[in-house]
C-alpha positions as CSV (number, residue, x, y, z in Angstrom):
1,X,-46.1,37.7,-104.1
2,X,-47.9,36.2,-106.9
3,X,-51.2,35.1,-106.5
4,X,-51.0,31.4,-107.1
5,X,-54.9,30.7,-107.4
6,X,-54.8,32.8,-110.4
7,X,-54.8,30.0,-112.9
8,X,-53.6,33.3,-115.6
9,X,-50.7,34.0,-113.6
10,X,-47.3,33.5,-115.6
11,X,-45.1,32.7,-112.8
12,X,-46.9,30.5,-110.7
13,X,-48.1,28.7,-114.2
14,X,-45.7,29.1,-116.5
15,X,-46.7,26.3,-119.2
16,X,-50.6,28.0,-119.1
17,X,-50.3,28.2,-122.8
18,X,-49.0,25.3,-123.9
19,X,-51.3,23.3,-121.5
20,X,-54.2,25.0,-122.8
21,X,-53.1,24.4,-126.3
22,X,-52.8,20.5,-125.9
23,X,-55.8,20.2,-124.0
24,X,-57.5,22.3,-127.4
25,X,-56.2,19.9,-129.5
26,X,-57.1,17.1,-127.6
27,X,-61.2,18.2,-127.6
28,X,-60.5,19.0,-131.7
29,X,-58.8,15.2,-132.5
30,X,-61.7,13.8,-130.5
31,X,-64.2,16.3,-132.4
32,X,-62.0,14.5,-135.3
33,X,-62.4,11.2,-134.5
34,X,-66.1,11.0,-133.6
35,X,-66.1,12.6,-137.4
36,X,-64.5,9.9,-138.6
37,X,-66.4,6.9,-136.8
38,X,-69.5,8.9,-137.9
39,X,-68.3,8.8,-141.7
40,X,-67.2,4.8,-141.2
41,X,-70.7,3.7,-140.6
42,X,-72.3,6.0,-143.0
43,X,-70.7,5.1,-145.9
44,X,-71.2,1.1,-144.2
45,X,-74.8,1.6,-144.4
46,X,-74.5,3.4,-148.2
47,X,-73.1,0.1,-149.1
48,X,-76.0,-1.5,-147.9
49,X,-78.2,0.9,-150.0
50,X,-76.5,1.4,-152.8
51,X,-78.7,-1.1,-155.2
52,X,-80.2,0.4,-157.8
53,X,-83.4,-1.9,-157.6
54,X,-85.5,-0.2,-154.8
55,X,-86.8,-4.1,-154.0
56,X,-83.6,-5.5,-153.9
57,X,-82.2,-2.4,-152.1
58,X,-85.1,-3.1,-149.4
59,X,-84.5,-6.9,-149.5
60,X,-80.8,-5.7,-148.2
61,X,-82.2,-3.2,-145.7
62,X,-84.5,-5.7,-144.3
63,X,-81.3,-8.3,-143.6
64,X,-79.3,-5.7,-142.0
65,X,-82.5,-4.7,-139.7
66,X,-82.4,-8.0,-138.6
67,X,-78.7,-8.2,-138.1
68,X,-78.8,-5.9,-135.7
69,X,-81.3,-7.5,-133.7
70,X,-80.0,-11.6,-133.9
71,X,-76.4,-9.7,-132.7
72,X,-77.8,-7.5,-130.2
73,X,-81.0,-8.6,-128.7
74,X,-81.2,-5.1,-126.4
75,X,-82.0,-3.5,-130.4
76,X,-85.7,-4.7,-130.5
77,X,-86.5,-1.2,-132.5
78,X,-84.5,-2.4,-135.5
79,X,-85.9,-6.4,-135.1
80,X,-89.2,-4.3,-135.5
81,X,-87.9,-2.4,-138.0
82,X,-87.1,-5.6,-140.3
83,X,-90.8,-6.7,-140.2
84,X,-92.1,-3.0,-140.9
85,X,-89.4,-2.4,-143.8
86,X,-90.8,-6.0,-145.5
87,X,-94.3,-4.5,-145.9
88,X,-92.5,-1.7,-147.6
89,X,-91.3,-4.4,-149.8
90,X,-94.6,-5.4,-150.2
91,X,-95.9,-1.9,-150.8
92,X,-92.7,-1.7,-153.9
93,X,-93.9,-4.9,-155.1
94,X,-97.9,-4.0,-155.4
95,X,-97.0,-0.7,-157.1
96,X,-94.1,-2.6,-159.7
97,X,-97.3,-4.9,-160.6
98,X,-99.7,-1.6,-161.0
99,X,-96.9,0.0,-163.3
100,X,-95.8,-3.1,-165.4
101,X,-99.8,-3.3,-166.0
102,X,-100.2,-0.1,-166.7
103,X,-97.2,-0.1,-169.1
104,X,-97.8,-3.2,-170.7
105,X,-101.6,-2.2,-172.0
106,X,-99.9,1.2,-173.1
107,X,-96.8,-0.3,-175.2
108,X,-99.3,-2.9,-176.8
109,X,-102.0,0.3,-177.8
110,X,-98.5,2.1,-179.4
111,X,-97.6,-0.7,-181.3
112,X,-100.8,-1.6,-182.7
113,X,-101.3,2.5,-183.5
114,X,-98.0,1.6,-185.2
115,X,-98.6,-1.1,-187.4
116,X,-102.8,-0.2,-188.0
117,X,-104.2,1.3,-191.3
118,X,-106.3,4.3,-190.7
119,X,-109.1,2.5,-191.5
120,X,-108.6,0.2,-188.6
121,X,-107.8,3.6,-186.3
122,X,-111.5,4.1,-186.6
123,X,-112.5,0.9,-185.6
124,X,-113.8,1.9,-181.6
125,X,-112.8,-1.8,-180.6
126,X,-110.0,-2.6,-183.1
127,X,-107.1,-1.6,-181.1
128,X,-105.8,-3.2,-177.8
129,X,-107.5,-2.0,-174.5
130,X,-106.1,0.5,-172.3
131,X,-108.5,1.2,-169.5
132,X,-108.6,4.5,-167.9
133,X,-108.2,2.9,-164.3
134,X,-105.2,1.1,-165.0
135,X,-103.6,4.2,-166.5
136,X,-105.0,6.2,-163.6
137,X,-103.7,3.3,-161.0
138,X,-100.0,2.7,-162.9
139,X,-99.7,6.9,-162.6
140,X,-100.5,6.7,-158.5
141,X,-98.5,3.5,-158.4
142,X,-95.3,5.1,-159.7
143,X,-95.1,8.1,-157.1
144,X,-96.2,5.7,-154.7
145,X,-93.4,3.3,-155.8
146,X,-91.0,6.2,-155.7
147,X,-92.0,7.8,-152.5
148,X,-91.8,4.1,-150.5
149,X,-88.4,3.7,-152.1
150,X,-87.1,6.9,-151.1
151,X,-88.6,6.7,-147.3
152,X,-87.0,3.2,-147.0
153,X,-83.6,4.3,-147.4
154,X,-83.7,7.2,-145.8
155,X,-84.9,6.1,-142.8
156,X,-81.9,2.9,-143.0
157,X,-79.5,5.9,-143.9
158,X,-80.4,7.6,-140.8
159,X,-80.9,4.8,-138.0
160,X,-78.6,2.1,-138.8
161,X,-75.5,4.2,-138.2
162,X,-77.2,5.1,-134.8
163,X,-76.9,1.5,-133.6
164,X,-74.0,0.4,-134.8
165,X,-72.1,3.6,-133.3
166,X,-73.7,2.9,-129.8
167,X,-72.9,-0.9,-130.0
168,X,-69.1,-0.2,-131.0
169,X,-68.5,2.6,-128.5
170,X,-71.6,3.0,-125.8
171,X,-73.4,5.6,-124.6
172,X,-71.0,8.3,-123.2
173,X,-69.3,8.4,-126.6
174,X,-72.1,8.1,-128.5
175,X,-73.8,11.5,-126.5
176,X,-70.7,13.2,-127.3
177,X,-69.8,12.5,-130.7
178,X,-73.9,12.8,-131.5
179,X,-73.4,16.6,-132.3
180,X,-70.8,16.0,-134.9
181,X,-72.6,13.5,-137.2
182,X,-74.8,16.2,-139.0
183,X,-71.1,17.7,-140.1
184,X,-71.1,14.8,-143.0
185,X,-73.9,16.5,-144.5
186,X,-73.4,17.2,-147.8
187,X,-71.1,14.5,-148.3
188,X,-73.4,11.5,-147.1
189,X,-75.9,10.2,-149.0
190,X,-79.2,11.3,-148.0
191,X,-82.0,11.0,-150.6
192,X,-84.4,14.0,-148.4
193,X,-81.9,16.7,-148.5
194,X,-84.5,19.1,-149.7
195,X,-87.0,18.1,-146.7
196,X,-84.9,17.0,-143.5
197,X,-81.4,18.1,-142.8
198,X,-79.1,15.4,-142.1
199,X,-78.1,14.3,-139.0
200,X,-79.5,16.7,-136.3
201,X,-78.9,15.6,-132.8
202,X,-82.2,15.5,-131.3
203,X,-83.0,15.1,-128.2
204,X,-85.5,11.8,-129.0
205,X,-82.4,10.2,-130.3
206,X,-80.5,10.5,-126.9
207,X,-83.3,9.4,-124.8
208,X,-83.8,6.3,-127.2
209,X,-80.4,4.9,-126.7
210,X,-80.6,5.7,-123.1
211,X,-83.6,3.9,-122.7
212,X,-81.8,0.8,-124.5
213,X,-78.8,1.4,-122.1
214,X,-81.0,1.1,-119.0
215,X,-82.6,-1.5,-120.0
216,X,-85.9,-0.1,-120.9
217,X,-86.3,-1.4,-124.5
C-alpha cells in the first residue's frame, strides 16, 4: 500500500506536477507583478525629474515631497524631506549666482581681448577685471552646482517610489516585492550608477516603513 504522507507519491497524488507547476507560476506572475508596480512608480517619479533645469527639477521634487506628506500625514520623513530638498535649492541657486559671476567677468575680459589693439593689451588696467577669487569661486561653484543637482534627484529617484509603493499596497506587499525593485536596474534612471547600485533591499528600508506602519514615525 502506498504511502499516502509521501507528498512524491504518484498514486496517492496524482496531479503533483501540475499542482507544483501552477503554484510556480503563481510565485513568478507575482515576482512579475511587483516588477511591474516597481517600474510604474519609477518611471512616475522620472517624470517628476526629468527637467532639464536642476532648480526647476528641484522646485518639482520639493512639491512632490510635500505631496506625500499633505496626503499621508504618517510620511513625516518626506514632509521633512521638502524643507531639506529647498535648501538644496538654495544651495543650486548660490552656486548659479557664483558661476553667472564668474562667467560674466570672463566673457567681458574675451571680448575686450577681442576688440583691443595691442597697445591697449599692455595696458595692466585697460581691460575688464577678472579677479582670481571669482574665477576660483565660479570653478568650486560649478562642481558644487553639479554635485547638489545630482544628489537631489537621486535621492527623489530612490525614496519616492518607496512611499508611494507602501501607500498603494502596505506593508506585506511592499516586504515582498522589495527584493525585486533593484531588477529595473539598468533600465531606470539613476544618475549614481557608477557609485550606488540601484535599488538594493536593505534592511534599513524595511525597518523604516515598519516603523511608519506601527505607528512609530
Amino acid at each position: 500500500m502506498p504511502n499516502c504522507d509521501n507528498p512524491k507519491c504518484p498514486i496517492c497524488y496524482p496531479r503533483r506536477k501540475e499542482e507544483e507547476a501552477a503554484a510556480k507560476k503563481r510565485v513568478e506572475d507575482d515576482k512579475q507583478d511587483c516588477l511591474n508596480c516597481w517600474r510604474f512608480y519609477q518611471k512616475k517619479a522620472e517624470v517628476i525629474a526629468s527637467a532639464n533645469d536642476p532648480i526647476v527639477r528641484n522646485r518639482r521634487i520639493n512639491a512632490a515631497y510635500a505631496q506625500l506628506w499633505l496626503d499621508d500625514r504618517r510620511f513625516q520623513w518626506a514632509g521633512l524631506a521638502a524643507f531639506a530638498s529647498k535648501q538644496v535649492g538654495c544651495g543650486l541657486l548660490n552656486a548659479a549666482e557664483l558661476i553667472s559671476k564668474s562667467n560674466r567677468e570672463r566673457d567681458a575680459y574675451r571680448q575686450w581681448e577681442k576688440q583691443s589693439s595691442p597697445l591697449e593689451r599692455m595696458a595692466p588696467y585697460g581691460s575688464p577685471r577678472m579677479p582670481i577669487p571669482d574665477q576660483a569661486n565660479g570653478a568650486g561653484a560649478e562642481k558644487v552646482y553639479q554635485m547638489l543637482a545630482k544628489g537631489n534627484a537621486s535621492l527623489f529617484l530612490d525614496i519616492w517610489p518607496l512611499h508611494m509603493f507602501y501607500k498603494e499596497f502596505g506593508l506585506q506587499r511592499f516586504k515582498r516585492c522589495l527584493p525585486e525593485r533593484q531588477l529595473l536596474g539598468g533600465s531606470v534612471t539613476w544618475p549614481i550608477a557608477t557609485s550606488v547600485p540601484f535599488g538594493v533591499a536593505r534592511p534599513q528600508v524595511v525597518q523604516g516603513f515598519e516603523a511608519i506602519d506601527a505607528g512609530n514615525i
